[in-house]
N, C-alpha and C positions, 0 to 999 in steps of 0.2 A: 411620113418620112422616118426612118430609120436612126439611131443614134449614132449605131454602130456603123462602120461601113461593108456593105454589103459585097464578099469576096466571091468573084464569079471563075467558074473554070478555064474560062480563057484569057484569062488575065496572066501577058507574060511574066509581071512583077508579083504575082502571088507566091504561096511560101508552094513549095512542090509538093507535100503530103498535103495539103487542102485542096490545091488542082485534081491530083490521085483520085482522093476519094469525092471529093463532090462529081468528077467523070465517074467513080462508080455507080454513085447514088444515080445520076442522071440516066446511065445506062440500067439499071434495074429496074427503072421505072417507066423504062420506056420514052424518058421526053429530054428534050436538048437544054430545057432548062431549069435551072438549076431552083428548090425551092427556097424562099427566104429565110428559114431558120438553119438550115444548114448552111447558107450562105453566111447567115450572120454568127455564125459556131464557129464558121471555118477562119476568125479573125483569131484563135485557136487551135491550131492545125490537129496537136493531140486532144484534145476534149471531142474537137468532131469524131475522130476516128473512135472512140470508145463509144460517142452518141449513135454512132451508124454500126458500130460491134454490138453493142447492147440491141440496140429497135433491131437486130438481125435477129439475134435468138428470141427476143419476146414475140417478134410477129410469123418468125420463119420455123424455129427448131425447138417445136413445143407440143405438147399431145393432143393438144385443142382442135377440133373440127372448125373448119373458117365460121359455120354458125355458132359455134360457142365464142369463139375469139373475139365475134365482133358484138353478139351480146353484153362480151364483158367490159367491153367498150362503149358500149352504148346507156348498159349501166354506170361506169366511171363517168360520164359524160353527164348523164342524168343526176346523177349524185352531189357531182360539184358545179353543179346549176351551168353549164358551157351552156352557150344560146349558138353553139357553131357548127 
């Protein structure tokens, strides 16, 4: 269970730049819903929109070939012991 509460895109009472972009995030990804960390950002409307500005340029507008990008990921991953 979550601390925070967890802000979903179709929620009429959400703040209107969290709806915005978590319908972005949801439409780039292909899927209607919406995942939990972005949801749980979006109880910050501007911090998400910088978290989804930022993960654009590191995972979209960078010189990395998708095999290098996710190496480097895969090393970050390995580094800091994630088991995920």
């Amino acid at each position: 269970m979550s601390r925070l509460p967890l802000v979903s895109s179709d929620d009429e009472n959400a703040d209107p730049l969290a709806r915005e972009v978590l319908k972005g995030v949801a439409a780039a990804r292909g899927r209607s819903v919406d995942p939990n960390v972005y949801r749980a950002v979006a109880n910050h409307p501007r911090a998400l929109q910088k978290m989804v500005e930022f993960g654009t340029v590191v995972y979209f507008q960078n010189s990395m070939t998708p095999a290098q990008r996710e190496l480097a990921y895969l090393t970050a991953s390995v580094t800091n012991e994630c088991h995920y």
